[in-house]
PyMOL Python script that loads the backbone (N, CA, C, O; Angstrom):
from pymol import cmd

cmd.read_pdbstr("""\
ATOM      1  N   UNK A   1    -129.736 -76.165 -42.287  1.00  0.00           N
ATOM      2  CA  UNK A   1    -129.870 -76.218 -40.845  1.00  0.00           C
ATOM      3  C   UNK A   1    -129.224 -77.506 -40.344  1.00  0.00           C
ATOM      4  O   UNK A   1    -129.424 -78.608 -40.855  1.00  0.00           O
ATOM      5  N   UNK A   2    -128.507 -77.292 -39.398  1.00  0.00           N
ATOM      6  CA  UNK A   2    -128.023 -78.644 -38.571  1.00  0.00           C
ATOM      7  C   UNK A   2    -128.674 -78.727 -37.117  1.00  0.00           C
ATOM      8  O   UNK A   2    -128.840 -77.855 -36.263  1.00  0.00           O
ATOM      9  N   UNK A   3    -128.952 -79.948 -37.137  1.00  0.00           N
ATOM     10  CA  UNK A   3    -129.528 -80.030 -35.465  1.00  0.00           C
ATOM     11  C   UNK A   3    -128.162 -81.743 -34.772  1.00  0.00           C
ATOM     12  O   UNK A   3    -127.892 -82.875 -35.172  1.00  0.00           O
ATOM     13  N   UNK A   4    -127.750 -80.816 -33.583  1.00  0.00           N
ATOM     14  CA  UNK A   4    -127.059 -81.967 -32.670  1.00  0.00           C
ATOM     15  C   UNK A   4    -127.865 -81.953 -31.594  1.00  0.00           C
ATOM     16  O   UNK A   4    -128.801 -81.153 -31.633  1.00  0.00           O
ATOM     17  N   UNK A   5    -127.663 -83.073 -30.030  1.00  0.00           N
ATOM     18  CA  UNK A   5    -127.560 -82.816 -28.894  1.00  0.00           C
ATOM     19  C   UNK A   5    -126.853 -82.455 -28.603  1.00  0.00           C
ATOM     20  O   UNK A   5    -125.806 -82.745 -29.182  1.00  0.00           O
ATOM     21  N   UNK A   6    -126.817 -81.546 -27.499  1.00  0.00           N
ATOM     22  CA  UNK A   6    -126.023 -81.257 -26.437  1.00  0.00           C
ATOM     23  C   UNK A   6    -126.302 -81.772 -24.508  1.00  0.00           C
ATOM     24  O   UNK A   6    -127.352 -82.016 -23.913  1.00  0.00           O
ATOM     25  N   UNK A   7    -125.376 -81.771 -24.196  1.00  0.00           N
ATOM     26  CA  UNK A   7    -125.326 -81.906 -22.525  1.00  0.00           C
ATOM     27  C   UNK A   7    -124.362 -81.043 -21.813  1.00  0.00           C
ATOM     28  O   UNK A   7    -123.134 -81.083 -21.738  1.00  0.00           O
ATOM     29  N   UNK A   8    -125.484 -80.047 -21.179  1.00  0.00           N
ATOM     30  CA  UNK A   8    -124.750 -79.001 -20.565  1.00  0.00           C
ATOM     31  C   UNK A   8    -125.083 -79.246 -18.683  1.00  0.00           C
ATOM     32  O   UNK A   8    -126.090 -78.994 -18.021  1.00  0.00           O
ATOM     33  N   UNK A   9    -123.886 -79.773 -18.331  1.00  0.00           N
ATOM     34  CA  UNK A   9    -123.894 -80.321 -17.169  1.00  0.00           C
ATOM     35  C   UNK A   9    -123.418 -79.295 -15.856  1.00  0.00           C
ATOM     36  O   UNK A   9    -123.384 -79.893 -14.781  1.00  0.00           O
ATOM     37  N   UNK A  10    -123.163 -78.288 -15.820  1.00  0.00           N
ATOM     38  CA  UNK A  10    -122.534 -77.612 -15.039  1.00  0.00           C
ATOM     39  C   UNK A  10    -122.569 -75.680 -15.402  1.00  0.00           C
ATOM     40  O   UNK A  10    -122.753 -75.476 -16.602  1.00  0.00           O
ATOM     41  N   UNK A  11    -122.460 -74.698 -14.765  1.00  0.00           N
ATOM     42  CA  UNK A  11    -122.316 -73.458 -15.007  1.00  0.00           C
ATOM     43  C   UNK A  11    -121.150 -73.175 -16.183  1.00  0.00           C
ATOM     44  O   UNK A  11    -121.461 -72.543 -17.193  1.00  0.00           O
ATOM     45  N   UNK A  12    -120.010 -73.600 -16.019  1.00  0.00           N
ATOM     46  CA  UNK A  12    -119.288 -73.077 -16.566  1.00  0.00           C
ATOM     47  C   UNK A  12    -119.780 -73.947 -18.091  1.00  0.00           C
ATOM     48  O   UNK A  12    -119.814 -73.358 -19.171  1.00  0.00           O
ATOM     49  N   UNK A  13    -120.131 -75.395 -17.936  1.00  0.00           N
ATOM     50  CA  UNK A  13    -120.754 -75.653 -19.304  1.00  0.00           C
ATOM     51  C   UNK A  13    -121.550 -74.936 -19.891  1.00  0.00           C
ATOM     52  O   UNK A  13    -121.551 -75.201 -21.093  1.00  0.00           O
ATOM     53  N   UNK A  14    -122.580 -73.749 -19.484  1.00  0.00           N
ATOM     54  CA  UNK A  14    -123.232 -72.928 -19.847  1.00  0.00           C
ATOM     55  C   UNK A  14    -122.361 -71.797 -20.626  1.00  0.00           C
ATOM     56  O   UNK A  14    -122.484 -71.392 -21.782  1.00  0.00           O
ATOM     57  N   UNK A  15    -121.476 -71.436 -19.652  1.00  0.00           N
ATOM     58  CA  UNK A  15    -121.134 -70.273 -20.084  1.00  0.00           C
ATOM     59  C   UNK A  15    -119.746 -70.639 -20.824  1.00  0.00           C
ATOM     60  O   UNK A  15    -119.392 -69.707 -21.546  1.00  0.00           O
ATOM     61  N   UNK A  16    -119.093 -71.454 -20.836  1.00  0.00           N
ATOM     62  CA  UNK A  16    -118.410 -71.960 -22.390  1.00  0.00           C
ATOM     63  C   UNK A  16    -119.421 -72.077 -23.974  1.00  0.00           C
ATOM     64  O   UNK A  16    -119.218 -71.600 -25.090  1.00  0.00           O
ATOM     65  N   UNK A  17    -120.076 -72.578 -23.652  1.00  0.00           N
ATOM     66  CA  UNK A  17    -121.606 -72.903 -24.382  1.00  0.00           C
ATOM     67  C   UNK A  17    -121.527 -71.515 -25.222  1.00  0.00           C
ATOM     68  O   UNK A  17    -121.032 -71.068 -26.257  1.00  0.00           O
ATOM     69  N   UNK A  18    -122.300 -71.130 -24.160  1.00  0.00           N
ATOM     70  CA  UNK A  18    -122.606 -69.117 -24.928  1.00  0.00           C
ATOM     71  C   UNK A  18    -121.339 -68.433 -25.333  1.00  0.00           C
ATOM     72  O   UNK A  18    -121.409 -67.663 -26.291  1.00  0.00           O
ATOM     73  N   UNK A  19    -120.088 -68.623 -24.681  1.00  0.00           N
ATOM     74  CA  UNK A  19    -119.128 -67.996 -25.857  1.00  0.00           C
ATOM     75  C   UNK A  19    -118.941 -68.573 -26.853  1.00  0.00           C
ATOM     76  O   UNK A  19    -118.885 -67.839 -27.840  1.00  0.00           O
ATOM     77  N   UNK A  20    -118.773 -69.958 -27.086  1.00  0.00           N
ATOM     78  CA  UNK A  20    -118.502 -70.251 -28.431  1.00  0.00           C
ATOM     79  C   UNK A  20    -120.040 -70.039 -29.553  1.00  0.00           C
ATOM     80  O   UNK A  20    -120.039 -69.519 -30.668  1.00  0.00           O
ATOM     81  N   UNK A  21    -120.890 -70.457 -29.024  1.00  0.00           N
ATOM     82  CA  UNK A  21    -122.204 -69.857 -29.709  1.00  0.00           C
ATOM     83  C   UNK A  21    -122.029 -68.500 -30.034  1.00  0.00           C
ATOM     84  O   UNK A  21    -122.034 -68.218 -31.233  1.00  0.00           O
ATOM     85  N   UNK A  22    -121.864 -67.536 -29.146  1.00  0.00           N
ATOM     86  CA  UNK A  22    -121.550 -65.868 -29.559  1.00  0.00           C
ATOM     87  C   UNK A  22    -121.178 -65.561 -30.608  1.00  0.00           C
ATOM     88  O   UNK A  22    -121.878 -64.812 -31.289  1.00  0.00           O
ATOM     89  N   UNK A  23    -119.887 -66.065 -31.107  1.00  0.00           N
ATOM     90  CA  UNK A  23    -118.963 -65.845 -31.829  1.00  0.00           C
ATOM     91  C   UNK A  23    -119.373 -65.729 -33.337  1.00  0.00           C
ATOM     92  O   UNK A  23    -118.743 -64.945 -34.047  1.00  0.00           O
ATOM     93  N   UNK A  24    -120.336 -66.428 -33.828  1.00  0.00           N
ATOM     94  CA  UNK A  24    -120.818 -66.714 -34.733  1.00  0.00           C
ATOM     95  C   UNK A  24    -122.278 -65.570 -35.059  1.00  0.00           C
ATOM     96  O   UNK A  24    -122.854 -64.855 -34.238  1.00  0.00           O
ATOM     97  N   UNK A  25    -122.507 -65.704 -36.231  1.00  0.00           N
ATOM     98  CA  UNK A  25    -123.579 -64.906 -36.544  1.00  0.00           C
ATOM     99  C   UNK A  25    -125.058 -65.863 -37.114  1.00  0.00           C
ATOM    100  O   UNK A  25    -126.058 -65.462 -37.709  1.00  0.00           O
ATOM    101  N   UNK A  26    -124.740 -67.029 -36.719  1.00  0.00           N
ATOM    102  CA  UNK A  26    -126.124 -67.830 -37.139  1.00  0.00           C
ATOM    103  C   UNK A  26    -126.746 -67.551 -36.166  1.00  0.00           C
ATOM    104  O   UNK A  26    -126.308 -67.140 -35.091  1.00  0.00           O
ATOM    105  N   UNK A  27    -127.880 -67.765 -36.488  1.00  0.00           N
ATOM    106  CA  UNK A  27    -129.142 -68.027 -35.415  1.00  0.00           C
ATOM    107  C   UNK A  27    -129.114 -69.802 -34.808  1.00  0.00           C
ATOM    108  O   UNK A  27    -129.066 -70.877 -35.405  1.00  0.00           O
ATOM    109  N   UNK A  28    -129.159 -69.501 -33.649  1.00  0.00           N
ATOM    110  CA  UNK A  28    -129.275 -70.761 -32.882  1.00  0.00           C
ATOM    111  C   UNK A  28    -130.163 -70.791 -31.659  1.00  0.00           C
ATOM    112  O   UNK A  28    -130.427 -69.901 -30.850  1.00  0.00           O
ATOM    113  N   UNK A  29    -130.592 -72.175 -31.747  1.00  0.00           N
ATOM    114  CA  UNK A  29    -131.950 -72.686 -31.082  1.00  0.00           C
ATOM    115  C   UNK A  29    -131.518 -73.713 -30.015  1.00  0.00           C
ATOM    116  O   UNK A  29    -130.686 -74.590 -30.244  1.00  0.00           O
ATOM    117  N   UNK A  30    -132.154 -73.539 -28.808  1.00  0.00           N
ATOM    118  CA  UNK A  30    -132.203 -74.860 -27.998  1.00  0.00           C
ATOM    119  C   UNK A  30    -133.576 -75.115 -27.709  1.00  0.00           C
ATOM    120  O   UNK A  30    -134.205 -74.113 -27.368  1.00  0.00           O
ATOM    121  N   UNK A  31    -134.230 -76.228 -27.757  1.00  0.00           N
ATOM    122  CA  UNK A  31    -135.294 -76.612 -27.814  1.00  0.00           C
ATOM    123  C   UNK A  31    -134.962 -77.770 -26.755  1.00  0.00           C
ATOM    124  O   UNK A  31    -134.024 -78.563 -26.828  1.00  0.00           O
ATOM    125  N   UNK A  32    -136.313 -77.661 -25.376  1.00  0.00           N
ATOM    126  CA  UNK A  32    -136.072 -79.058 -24.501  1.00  0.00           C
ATOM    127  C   UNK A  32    -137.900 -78.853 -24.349  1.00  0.00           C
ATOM    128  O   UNK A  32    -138.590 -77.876 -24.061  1.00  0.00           O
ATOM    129  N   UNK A  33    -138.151 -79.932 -24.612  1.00  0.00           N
ATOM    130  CA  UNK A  33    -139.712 -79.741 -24.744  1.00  0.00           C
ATOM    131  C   UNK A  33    -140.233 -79.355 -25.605  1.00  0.00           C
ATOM    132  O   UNK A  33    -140.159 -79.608 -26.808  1.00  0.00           O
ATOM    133  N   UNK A  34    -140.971 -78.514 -24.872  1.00  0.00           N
ATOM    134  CA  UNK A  34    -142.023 -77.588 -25.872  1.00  0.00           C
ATOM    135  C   UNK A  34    -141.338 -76.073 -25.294  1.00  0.00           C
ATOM    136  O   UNK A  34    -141.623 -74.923 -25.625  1.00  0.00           O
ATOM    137  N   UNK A  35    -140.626 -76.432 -24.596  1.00  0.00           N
ATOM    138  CA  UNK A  35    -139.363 -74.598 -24.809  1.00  0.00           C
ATOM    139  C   UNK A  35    -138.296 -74.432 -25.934  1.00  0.00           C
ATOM    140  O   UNK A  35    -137.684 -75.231 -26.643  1.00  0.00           O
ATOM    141  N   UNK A  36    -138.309 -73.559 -25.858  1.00  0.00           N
ATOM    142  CA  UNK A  36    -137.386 -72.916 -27.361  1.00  0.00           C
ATOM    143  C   UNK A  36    -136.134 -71.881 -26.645  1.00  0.00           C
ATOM    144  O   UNK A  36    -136.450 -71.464 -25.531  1.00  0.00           O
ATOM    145  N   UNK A  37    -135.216 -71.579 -26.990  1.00  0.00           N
ATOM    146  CA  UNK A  37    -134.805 -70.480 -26.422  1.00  0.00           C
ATOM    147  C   UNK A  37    -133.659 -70.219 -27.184  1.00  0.00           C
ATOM    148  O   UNK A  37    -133.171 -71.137 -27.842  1.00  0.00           O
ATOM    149  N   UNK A  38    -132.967 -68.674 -27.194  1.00  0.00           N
ATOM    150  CA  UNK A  38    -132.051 -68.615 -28.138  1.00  0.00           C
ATOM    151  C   UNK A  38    -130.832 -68.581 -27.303  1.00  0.00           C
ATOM    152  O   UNK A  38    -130.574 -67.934 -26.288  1.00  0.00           O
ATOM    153  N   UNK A  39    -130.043 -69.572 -28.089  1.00  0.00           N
ATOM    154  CA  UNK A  39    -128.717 -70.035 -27.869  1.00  0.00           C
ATOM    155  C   UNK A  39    -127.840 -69.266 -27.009  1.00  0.00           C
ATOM    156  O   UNK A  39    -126.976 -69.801 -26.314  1.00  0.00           O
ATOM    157  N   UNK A  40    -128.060 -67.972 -27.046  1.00  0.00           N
ATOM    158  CA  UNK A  40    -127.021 -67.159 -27.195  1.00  0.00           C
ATOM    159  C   UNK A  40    -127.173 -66.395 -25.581  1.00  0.00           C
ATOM    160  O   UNK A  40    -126.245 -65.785 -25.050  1.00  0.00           O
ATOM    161  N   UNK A  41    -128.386 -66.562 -25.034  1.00  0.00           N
ATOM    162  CA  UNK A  41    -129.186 -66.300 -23.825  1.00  0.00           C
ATOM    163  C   UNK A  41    -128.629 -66.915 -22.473  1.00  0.00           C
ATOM    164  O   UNK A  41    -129.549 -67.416 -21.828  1.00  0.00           O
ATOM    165  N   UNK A  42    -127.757 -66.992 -22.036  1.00  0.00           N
ATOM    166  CA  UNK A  42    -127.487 -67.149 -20.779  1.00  0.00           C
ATOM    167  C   UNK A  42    -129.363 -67.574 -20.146  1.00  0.00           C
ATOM    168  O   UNK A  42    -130.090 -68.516 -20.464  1.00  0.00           O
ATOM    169  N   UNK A  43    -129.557 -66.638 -19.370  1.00  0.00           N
ATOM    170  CA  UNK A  43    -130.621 -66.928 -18.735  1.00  0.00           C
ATOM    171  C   UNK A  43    -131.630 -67.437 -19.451  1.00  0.00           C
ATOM    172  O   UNK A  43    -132.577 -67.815 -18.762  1.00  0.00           O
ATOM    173  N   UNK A  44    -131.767 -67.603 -20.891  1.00  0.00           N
ATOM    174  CA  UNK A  44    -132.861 -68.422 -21.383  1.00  0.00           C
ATOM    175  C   UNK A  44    -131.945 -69.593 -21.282  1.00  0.00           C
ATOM    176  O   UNK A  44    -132.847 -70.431 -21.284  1.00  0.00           O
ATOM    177  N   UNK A  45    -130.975 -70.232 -21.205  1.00  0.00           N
ATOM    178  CA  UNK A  45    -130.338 -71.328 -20.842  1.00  0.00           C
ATOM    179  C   UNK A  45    -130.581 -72.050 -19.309  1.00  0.00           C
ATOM    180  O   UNK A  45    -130.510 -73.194 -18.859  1.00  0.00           O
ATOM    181  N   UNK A  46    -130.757 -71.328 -19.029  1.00  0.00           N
ATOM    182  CA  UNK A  46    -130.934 -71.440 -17.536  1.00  0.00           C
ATOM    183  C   UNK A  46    -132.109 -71.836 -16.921  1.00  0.00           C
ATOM    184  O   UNK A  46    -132.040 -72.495 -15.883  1.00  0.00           O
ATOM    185  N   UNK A  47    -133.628 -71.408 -17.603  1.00  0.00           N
ATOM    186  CA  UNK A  47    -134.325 -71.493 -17.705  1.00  0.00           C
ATOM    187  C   UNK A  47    -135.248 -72.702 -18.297  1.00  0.00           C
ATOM    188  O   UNK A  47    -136.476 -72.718 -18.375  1.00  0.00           O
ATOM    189  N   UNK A  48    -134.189 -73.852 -18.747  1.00  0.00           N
ATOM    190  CA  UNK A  48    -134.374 -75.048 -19.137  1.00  0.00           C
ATOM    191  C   UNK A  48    -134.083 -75.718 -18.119  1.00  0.00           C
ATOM    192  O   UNK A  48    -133.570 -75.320 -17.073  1.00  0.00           O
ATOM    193  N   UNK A  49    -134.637 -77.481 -18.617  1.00  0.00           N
ATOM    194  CA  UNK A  49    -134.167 -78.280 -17.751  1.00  0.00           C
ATOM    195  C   UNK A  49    -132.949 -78.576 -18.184  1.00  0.00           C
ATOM    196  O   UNK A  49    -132.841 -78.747 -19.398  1.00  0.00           O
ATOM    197  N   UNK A  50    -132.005 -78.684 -17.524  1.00  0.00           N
ATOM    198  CA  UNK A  50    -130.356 -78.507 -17.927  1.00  0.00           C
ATOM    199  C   UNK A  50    -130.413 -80.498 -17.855  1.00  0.00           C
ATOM    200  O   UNK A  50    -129.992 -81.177 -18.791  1.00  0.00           O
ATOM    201  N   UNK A  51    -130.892 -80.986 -16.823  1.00  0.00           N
ATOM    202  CA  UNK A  51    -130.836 -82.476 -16.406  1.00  0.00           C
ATOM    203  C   UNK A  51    -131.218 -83.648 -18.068  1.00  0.00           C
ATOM    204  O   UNK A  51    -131.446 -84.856 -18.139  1.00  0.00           O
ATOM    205  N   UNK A  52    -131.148 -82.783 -18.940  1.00  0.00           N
ATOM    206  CA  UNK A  52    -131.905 -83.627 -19.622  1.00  0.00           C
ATOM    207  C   UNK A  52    -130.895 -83.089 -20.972  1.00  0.00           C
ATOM    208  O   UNK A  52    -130.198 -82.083 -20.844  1.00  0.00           O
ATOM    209  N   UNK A  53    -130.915 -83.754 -22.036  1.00  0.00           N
ATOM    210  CA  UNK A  53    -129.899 -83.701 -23.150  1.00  0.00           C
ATOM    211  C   UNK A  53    -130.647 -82.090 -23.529  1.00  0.00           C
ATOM    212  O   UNK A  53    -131.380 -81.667 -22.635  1.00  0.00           O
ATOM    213  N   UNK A  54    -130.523 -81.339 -24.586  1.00  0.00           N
ATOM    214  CA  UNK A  54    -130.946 -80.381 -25.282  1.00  0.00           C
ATOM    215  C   UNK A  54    -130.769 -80.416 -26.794  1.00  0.00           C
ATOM    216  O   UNK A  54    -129.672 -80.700 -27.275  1.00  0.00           O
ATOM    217  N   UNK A  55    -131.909 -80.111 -27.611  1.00  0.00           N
ATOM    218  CA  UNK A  55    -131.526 -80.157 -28.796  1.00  0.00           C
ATOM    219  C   UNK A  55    -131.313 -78.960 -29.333  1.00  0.00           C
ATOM    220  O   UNK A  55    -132.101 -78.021 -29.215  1.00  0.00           O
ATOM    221  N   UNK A  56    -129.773 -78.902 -30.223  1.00  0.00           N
ATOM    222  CA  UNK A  56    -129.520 -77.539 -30.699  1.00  0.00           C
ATOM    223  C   UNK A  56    -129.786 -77.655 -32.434  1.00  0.00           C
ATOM    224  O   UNK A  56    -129.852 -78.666 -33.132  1.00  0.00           O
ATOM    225  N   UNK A  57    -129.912 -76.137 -32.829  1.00  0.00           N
ATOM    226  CA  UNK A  57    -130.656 -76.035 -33.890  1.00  0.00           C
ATOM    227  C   UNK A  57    -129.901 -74.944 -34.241  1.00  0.00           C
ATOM    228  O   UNK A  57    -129.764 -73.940 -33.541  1.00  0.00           O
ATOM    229  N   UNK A  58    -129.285 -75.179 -35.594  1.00  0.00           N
ATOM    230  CA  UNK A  58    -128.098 -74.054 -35.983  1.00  0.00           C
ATOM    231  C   UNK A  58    -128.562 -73.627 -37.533  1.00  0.00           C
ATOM    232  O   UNK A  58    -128.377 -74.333 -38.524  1.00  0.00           O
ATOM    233  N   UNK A  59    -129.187 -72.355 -37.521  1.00  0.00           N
ATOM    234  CA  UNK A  59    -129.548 -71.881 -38.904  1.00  0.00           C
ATOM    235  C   UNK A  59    -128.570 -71.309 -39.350  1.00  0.00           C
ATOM    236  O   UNK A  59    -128.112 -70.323 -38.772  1.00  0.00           O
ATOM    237  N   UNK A  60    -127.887 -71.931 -40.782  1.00  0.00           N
ATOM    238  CA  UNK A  60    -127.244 -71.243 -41.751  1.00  0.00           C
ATOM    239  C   UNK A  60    -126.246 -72.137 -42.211  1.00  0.00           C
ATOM    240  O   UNK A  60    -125.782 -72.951 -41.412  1.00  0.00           O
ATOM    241  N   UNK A  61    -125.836 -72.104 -43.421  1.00  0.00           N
ATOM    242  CA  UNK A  61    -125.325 -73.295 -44.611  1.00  0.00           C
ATOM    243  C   UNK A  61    -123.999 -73.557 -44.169  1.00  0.00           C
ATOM    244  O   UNK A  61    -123.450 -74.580 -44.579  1.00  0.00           O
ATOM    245  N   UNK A  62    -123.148 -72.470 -43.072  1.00  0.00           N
ATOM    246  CA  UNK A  62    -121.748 -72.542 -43.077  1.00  0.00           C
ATOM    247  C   UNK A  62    -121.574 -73.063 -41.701  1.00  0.00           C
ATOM    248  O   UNK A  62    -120.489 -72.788 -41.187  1.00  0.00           O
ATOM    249  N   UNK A  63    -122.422 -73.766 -40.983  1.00  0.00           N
ATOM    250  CA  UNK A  63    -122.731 -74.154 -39.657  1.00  0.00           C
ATOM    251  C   UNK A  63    -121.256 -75.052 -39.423  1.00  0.00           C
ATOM    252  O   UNK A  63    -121.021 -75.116 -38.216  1.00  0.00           O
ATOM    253  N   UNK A  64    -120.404 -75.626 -40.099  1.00  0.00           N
ATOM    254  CA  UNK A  64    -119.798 -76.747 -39.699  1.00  0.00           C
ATOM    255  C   UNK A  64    -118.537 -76.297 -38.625  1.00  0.00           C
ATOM    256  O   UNK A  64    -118.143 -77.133 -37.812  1.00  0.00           O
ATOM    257  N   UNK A  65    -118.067 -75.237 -38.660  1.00  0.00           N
ATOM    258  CA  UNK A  65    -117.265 -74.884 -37.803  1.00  0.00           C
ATOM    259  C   UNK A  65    -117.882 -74.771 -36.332  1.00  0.00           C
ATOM    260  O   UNK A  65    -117.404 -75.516 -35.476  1.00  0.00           O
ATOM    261  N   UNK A  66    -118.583 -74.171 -36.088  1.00  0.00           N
ATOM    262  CA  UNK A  66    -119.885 -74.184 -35.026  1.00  0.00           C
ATOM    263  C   UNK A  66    -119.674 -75.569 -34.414  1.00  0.00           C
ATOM    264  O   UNK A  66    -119.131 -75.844 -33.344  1.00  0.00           O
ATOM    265  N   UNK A  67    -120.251 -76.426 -35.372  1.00  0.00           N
ATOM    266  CA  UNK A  67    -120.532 -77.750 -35.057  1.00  0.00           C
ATOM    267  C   UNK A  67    -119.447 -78.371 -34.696  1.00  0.00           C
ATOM    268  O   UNK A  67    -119.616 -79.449 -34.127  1.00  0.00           O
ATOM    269  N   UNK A  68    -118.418 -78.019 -34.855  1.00  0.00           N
ATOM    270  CA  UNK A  68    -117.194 -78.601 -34.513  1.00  0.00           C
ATOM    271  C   UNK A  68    -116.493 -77.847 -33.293  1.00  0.00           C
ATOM    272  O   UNK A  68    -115.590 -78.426 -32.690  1.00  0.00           O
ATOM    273  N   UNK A  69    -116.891 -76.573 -32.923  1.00  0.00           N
ATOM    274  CA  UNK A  69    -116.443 -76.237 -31.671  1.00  0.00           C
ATOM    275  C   UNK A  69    -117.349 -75.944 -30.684  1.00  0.00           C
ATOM    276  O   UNK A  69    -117.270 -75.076 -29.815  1.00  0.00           O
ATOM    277  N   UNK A  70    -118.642 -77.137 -30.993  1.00  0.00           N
ATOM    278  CA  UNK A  70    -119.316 -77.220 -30.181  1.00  0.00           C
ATOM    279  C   UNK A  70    -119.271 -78.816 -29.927  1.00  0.00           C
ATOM    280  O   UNK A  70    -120.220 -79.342 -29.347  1.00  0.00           O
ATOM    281  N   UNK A  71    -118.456 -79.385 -30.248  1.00  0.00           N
ATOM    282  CA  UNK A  71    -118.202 -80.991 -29.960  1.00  0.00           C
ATOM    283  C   UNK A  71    -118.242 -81.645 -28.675  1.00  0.00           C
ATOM    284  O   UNK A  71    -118.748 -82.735 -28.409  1.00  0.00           O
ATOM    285  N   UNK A  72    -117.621 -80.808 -27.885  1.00  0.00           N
ATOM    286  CA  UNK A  72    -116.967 -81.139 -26.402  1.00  0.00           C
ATOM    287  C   UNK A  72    -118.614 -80.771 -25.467  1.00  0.00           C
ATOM    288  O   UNK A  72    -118.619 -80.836 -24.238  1.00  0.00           O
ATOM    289  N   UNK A  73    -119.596 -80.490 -26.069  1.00  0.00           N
ATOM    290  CA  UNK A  73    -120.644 -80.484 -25.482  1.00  0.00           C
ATOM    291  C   UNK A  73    -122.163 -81.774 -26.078  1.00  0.00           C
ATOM    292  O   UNK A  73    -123.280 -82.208 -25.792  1.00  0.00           O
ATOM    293  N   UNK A  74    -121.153 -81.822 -26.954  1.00  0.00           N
ATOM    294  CA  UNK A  74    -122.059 -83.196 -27.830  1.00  0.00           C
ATOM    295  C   UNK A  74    -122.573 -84.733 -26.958  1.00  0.00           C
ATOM    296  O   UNK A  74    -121.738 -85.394 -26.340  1.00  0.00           O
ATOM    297  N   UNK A  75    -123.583 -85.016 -27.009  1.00  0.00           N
ATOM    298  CA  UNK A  75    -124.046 -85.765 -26.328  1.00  0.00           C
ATOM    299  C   UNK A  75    -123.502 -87.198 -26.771  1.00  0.00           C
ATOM    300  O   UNK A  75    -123.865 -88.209 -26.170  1.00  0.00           O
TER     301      UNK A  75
END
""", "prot")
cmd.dss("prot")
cmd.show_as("cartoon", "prot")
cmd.util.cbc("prot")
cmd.orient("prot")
């Protein structure tokens, strides 16, 4: 499992966000609080406080590509 921050500052940061998350077949987590929501969820994205960093949570051993084209959202 890898965990980064992210900072998703804007709509289209959302929805860049969820395509490159899509693409992939891991399971992924954003956690802000004590909310959880899956990555991949538009409106469970939305449903966070966006104002505040997010921690992402990427299940599965081959995560590093992920992690790398999820950079440009890295805190």
């Amino acid at each position: 499992m890898k965990t980064l921050e992210v900072t998703l500052g804007s709509i289209n940061d959302v929805k860049d966000f969820v395509n490159a998350v899509s693409k992939y077949e891991h399971d992924v987590d954003l956690t802000s609080g004590r909310y959880v929501v899956d990555a991949k969820s538009i409106m469970g994205i939305f449903s966070l406080d966006l104002s505040k960093p997010i921690k992402v949570e990427i299940h599965g051993d081959t995560a590093d590509t992920l992690v790398a084209e999820l950079s440009p959202f890295v805190k």
